[in-house]
N, C-alpha and C positions, 0 to 999 in steps of 0.2 A: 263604941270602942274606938281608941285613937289608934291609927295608921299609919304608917312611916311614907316618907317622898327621897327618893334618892337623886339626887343631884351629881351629874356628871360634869367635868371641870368648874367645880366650884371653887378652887385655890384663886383661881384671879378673873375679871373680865365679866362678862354675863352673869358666867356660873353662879360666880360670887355674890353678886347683886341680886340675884333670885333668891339664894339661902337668905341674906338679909330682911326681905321683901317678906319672905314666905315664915318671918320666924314665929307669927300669929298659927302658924298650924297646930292644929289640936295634935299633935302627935312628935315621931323623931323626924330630922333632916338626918338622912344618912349624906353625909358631902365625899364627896369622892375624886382623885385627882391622882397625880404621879407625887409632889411636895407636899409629908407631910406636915411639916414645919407650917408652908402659908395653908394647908387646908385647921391647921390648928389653930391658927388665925382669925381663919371664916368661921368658926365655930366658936370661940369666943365673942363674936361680933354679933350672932345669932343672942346669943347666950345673954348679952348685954340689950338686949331689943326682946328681952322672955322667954324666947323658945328656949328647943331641947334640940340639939345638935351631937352627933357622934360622926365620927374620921374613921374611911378605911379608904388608906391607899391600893390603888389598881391599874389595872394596864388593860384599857377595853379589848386592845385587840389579843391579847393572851385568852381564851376562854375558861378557861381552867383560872383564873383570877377575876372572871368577872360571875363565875359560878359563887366563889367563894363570897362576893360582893354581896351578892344577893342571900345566899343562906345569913351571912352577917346583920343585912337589913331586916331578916325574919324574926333574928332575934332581940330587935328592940322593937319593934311594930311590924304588924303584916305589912306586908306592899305593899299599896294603895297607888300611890305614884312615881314617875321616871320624867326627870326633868332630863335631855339629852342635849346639854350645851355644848359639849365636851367640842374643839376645833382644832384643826390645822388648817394652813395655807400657804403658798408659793409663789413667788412671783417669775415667769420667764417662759419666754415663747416654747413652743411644742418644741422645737432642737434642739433647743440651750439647756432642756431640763432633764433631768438623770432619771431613769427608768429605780430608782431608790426614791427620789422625792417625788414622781408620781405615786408610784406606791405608797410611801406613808399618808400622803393625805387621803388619799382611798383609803386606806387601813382604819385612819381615825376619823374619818368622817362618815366613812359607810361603813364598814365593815364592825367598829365597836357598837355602834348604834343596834346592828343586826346581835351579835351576838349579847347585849341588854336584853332587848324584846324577848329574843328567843329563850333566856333563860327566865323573864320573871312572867310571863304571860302564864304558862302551865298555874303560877300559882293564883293570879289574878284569877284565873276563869275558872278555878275551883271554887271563888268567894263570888263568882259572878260582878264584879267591881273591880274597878282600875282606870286609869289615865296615862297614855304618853302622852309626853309634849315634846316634838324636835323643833329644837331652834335650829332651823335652816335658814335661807338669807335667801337674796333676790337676787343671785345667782343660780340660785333652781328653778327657776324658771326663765331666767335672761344668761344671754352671753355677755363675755368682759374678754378681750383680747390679754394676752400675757398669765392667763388663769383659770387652762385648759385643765386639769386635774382637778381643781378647785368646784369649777363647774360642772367639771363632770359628777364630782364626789355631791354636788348639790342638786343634783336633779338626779340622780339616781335614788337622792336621799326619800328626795319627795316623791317618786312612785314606790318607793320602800314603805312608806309610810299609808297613802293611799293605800296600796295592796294588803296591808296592817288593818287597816281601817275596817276594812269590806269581811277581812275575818274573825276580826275581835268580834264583831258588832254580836253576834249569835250569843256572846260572854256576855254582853254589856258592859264590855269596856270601852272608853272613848279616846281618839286618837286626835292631836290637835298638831297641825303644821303650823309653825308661825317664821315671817318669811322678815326679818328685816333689813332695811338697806343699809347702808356703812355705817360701823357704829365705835365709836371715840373709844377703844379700849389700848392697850400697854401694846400691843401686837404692833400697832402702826409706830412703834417707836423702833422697831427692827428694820421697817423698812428705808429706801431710800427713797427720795423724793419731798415733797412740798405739798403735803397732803392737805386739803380742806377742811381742818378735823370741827372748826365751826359749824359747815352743814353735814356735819355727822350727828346719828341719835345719839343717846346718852346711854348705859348700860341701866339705867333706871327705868328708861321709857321700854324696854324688852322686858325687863322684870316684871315692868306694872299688866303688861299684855300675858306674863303666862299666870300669874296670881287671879286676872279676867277669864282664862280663860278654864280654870283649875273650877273657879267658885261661879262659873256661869249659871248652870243649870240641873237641878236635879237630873232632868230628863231629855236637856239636849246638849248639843253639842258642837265648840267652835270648830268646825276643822280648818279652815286655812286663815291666816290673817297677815296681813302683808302693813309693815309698818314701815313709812317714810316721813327721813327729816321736812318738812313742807315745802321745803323750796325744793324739790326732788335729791334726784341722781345725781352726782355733779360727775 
């Protein structure tokens, strides 16, 4: 019986590149984002690679909209999986940054994540089967000066997910952290500065890691995976 994978900001970046990646799925991509214009985009893009792609816009941190996400995705395929791309980020020291832009980035980085799980899990572990995958970054586990919300939203993320992990498991659901370092998407185009974006990953090389880590194994299971461009950090 085929399965649906719901993808969180898949309209651009990561997200998008997973829906691509993943359009060999025997089942629906539900792609999910705030634009539905570019998530109609991703799903053509799917669609031209064979899959089966469907769009519903949402606002993770709304619950009452990420409810509705998930009854949506029941009705083209049960669960199966939650790909948790979805990002924000900030740049500026702890005083210069508005107690609004800390909060958002917590909101979307920990808290939509939180309210996902917590609504599609009940149904996963009624079928005894499931997968998250949080794309978090090597920020959840290391600090970066000027990207105090950030980090915090990224290591909060990753004992979210650990603590996930330990209670899914009685379900046989499997929980995957994948951690990677700077990675060449649209976002660094907001910023200011003279960014390396040469030793950045590519939005392919994360795709190809959660596609490894979806179809790893029957019976076990990635949970953390930490990807760097080879010449490190810069």
């Amino acid at each position: 019986m085929s399965s649906s994978i719901i993808i969180t900001g898949a309209s651009s970046g990561i997200g998008r590149a997973v829906s691509k990646r993943l359009a060999h799925w025997d089942g629906c991509l539900v792609l999910t984002g705030r634009s539905r214009q570019r998530l109609e985009e991703a799903k053509a893009q799917v669609e031209e690679h064979g899959g089966r792609a469907a769009v519903f816009p949402c606002d993770l941190t709304e619950p009452a909209s990420v409810d509705d996400l998930v009854a949506y995705a029941e009705t083209q395929d049960s669960v199966y999986g939650v790909i948790m791309s979805a990002g924000a980020g900030t740049y500026g020291k702890v005083e210069d940054q508005s107690a609004g832009e800390w909060s958002h980035v917590l909101e979307v980085n920990l808290l939509g994540p939180y309210h996902l799980a917590r609504t599609a899990l009940p149904r996963m572990a009624t079928r005894e089967k499931g997968h998250f995958v949080f794309i978090n970054s090597v920020a959840g586990f290391k600090t970066f000066p000027g990207n105090s919300a950030y980090v915090a939203a990224k290591h909060g993320l990753r004992g979210f997910a650990e603590t996930l992990r330990l209670e899914a498991r009685e379900y046989r659901i499997k929980v995957t952290s994948i951690f990677p370092g700077a990675t060449n998407t649209e976002w660094w185009d907001k910023q200011e500065g003279d960014f390396p974006r040469k030793r950045m990953l590519d939005v392919d090389d994360v795709a190809a890691a959660v596609d490894f880590a979806l179809n790893f194994s029957k019976k076990g299971v990635v949970e953390e995976l930490v990807l760097r461009h080879r010449a490190g950090d810069f």
